[in-house]
C-alpha positions as CSV (number, residue, x, y, z in Angstrom):
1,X,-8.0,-52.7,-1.7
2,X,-5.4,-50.7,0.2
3,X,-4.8,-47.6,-0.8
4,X,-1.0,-48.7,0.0
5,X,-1.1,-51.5,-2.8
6,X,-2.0,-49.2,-5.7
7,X,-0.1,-46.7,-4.9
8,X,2.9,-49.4,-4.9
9,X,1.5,-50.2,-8.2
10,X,1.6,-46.6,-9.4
11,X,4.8,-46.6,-8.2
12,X,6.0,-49.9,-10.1
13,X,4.4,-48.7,-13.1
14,X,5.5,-45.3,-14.1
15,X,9.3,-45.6,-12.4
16,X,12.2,-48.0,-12.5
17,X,11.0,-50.0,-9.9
18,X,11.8,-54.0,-10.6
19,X,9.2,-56.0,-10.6
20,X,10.7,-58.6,-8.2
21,X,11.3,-55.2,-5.8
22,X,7.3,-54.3,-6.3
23,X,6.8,-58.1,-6.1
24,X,8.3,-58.6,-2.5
25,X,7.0,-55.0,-1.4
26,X,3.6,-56.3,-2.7
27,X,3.7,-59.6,-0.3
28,X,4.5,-57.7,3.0
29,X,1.5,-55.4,2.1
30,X,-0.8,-57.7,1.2
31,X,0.1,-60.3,3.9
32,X,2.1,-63.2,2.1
33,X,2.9,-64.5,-1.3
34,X,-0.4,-66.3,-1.7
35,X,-2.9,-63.0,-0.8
36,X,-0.3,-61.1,-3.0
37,X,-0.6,-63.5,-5.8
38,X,-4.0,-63.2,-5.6
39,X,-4.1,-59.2,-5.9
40,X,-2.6,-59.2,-9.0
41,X,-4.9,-59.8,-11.4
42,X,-7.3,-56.7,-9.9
43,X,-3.9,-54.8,-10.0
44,X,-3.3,-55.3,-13.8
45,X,-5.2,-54.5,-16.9
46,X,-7.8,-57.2,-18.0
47,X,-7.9,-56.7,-22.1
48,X,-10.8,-59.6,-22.3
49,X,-13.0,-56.2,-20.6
50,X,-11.9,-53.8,-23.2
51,X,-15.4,-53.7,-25.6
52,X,-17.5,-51.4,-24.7
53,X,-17.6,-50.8,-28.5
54,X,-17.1,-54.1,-30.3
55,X,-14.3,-54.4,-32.5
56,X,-17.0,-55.5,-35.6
57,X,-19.7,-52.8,-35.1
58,X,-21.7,-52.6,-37.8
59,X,-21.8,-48.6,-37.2
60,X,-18.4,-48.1,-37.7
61,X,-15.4,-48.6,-40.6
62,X,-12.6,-49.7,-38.3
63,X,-8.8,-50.8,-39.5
64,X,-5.1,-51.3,-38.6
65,X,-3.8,-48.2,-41.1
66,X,0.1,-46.7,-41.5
67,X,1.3,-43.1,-42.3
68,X,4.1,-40.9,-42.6
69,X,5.6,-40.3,-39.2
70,X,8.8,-38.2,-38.8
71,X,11.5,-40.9,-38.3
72,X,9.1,-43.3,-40.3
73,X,6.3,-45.2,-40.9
74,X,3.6,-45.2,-37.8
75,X,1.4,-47.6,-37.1
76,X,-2.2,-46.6,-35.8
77,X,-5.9,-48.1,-35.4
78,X,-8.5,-46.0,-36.8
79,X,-12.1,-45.8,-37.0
80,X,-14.8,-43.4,-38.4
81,X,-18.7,-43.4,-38.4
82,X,-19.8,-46.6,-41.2
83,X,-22.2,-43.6,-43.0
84,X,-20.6,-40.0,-42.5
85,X,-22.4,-37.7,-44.4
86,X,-19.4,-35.6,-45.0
87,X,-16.2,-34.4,-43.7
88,X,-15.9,-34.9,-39.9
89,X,-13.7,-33.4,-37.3
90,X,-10.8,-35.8,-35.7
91,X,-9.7,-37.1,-32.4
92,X,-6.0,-38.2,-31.7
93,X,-6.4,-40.9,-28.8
94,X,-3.1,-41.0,-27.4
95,X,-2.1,-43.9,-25.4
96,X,-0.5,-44.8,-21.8
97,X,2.8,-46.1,-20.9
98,X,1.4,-49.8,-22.3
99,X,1.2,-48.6,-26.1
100,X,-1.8,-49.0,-28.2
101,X,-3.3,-52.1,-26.6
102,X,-7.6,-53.2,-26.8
103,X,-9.0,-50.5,-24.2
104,X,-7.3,-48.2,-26.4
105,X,-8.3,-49.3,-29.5
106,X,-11.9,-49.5,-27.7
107,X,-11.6,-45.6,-26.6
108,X,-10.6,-45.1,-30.3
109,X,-13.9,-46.7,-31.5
110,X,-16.2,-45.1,-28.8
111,X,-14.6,-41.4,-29.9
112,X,-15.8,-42.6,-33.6
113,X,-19.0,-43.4,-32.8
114,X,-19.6,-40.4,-31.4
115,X,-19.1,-38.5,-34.5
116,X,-15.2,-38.4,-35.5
117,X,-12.4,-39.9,-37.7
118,X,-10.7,-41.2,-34.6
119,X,-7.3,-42.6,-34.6
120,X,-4.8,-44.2,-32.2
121,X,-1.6,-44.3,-33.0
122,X,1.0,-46.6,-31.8
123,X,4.1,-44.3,-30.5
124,X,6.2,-47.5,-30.6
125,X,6.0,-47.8,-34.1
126,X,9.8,-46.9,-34.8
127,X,11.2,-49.4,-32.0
128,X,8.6,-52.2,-33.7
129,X,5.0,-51.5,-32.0
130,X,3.3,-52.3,-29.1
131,X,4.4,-55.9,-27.3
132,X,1.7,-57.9,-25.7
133,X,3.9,-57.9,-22.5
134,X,3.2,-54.8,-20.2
135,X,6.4,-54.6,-19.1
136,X,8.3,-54.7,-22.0
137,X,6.2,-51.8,-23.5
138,X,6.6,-49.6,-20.5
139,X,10.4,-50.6,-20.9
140,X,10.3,-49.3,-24.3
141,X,8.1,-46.3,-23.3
142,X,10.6,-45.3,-21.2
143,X,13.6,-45.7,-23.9
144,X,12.0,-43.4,-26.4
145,X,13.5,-40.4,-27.7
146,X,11.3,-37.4,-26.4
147,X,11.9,-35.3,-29.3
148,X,11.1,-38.4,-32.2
149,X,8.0,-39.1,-30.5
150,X,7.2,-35.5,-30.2
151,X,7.9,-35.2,-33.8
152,X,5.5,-37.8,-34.8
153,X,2.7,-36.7,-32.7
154,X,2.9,-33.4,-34.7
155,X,2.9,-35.3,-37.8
156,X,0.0,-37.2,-36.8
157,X,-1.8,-34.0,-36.2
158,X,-0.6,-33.2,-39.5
159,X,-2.2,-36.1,-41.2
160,X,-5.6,-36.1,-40.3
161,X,-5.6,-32.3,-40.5
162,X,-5.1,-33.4,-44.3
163,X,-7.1,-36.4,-44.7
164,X,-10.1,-36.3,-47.0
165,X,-12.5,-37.2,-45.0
166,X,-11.7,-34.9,-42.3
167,X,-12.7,-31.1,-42.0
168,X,-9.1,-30.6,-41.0
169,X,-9.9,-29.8,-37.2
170,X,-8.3,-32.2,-34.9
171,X,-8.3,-32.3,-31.0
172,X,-6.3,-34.4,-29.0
173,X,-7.0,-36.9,-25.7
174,X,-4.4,-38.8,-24.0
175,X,-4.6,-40.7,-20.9
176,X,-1.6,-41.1,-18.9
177,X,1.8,-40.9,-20.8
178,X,-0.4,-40.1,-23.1
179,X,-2.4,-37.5,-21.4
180,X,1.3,-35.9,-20.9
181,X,1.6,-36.0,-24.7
182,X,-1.1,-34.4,-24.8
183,X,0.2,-31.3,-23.1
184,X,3.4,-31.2,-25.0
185,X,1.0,-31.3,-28.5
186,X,-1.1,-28.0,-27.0
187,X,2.7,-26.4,-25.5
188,X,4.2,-27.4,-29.5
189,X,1.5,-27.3,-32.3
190,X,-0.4,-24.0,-32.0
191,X,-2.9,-25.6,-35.0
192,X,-4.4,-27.7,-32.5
193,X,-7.6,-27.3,-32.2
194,X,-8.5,-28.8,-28.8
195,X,-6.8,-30.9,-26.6
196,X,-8.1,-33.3,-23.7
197,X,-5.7,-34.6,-20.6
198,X,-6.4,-37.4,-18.5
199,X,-4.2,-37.4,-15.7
200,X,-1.5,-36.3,-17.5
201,X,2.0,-34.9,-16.7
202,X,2.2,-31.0,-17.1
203,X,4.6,-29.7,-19.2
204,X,7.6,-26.9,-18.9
205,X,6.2,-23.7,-17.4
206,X,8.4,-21.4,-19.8
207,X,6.1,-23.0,-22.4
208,X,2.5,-22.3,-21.4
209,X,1.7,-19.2,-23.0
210,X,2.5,-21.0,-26.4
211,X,-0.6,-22.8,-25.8
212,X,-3.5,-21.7,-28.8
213,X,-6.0,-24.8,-27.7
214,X,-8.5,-24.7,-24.9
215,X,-7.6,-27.2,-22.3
216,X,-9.8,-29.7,-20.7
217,X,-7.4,-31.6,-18.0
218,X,-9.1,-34.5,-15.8
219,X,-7.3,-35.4,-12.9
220,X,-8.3,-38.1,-10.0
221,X,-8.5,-37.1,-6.5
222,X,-5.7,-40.1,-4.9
223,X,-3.3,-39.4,-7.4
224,X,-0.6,-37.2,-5.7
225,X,2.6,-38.0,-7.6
226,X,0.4,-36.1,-10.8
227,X,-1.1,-33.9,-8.7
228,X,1.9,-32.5,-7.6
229,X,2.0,-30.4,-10.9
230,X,-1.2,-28.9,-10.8
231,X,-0.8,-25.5,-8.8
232,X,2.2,-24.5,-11.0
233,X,0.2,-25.4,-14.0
234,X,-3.0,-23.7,-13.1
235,X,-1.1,-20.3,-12.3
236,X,0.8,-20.7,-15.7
237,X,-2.2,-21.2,-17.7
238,X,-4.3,-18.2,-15.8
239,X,-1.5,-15.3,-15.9
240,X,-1.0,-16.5,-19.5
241,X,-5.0,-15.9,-20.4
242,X,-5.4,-19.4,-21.8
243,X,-8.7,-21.2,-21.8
244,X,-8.7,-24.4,-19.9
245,X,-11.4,-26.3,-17.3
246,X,-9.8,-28.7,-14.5
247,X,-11.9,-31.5,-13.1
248,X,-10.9,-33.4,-10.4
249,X,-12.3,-36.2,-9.7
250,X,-12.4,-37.2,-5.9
251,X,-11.7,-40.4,-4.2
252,X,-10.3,-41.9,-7.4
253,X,-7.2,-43.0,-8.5
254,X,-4.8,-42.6,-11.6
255,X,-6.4,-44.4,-14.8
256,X,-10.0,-44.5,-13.3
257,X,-11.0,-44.2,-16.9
258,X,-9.5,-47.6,-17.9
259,X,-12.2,-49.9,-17.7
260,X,-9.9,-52.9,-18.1
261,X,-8.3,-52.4,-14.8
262,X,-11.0,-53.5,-11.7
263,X,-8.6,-52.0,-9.0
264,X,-8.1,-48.2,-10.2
265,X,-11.7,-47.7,-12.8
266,X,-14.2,-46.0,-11.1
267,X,-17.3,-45.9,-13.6
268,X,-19.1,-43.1,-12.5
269,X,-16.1,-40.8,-12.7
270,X,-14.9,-42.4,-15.8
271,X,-18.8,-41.7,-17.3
272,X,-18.6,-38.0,-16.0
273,X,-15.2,-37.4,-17.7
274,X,-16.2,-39.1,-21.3
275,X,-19.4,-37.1,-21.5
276,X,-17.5,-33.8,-20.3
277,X,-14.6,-34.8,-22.9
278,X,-17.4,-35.3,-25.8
279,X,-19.3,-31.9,-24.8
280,X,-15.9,-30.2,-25.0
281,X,-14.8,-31.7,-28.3
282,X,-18.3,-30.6,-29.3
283,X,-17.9,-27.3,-28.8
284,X,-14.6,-26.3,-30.2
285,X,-14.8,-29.0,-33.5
286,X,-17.7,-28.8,-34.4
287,X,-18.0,-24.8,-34.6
């Protein structure tokens, strides 16, 4: 596929751009209505590919649960190893600009069986939680209050850091809007005890050296409007003395770690960034 048509898709999906504007811009790319028709499928996520974990694993305990947030109740997907011996360190999987849809949930369950109380939560919980249309939820995305949501991603971190059946160290991974998220959580919540950003946006300069967790930030090669923020972000985080790894991943694009979407997932890079993500985690919740 041309690199041209996802970018237009990048473009359609993380700004105001209409979807009849994207539409037409879509057909004079691709070559007419019927070859642009066609692309859009490979262009947007395919949920019926979201199990790599099944939903009824007999390893794990897996449910739809709700908790205090700080403008109300949240709504979030969790799952934990079936037989934990113990207390076990959590993971916060933060979503993208779609809300907490199956790959999502799926990530959730892969992070559990690898050894954590895992949970997703759904940041559109106070506006009614995630639609099934795309659209809509990146709509609503959009319309949230920066400071709410903020607020209840540090009261999620404040849950599991008191839930029984967790040690009370929690890290972080976002991808996307969420992978953004994740950066504000490390700039906000000096308790946090790692934190993991895919792609994500960086956050305000003036508030790097608040930053207490080591960093792990993967970012895709193609992906210049996210890219854009690295430099700043790297200087930030060296002449502050924090502890952070970048990976970039070459010749792919933005979200090659969703596995639902066959344009932008590149599985080898996506393997590479789960294993380094897991090793990392490893090392800084388990100590």
């Amino acid at each position: 596929m041309k690199q041209e048509i996802i970018d237009l898709f990048d473009e359609y999906t993380h700004t105001s751009l209409p979807r009849r504007a994207f539409f037409k811009r879509l057909i004079a790319l691709a070559g007419g209505t019927a070859a642009a028709t066609a692309l859009l499928p490979l262009l947007e996520n395919n949920y019926a590919k979201a199990t790599i974990v099944d939903e009824n694993d007999p390893r794990l305990s897996a449910e739809f649960i709700t908790y205090p947030g700080a403008s109300g109740e949240m709504s979030a997907y969790l799952a934990k190893p079936q037989e934990a011996s113990g207390e076990l360190p959590a993971i916060i999987v933060i979503h993208e600009n779609r809300g907490l849809n199956p790959y999502i949930q799926d990530v959730v369950r892969r992070a559990a069986l690898a050894g954590y109380v895992a949970l997703g939560p759904d940041f559109l919980s106070p506006v009614g939680g995630t639609p099934e249309d795309e659209d809509q939820a990146r709509e609503m995305i959009n319309a949230l209050d920066s400071q709410q949501t903020l607020d209840n991603l540090q009261a999620t971190l404040a849950f599991l850091q008191d839930h029984p059946d967790t040690t009370g160290k929690v890290g972080c991974v976002g991808f996307c809007w969420g992978g953004g998220m994740t950066n504000q959580l490390a700039v906000s919540s000096p308790d946090l005890n790692a934190a993991v950003a895919f792609y994500g946006r960086v956050p305000a300069m003036e508030a790097v050296p608040n930053i207490q967790a080591p960093l792990l930030l993967h970012y895709a090669g193609l992906d210049e409007r996210i890219n854009q923020g690295i430099p700043e972000y790297e200087t930030a985080l060296r002449a502050a003395g924090k502890d952070y790894v970048i990976c970039m991943y070459s010749d792919v694009n933005h979200a090659f770690h969703n596995d639902t979407n066959e344009a932008r997932y590149d599985a080898e890079a996506a393997k590479l960034a789960w294993e380094r993500t897991l090793a990392f985690f490893g090392n800084y919740l388990r100590e």
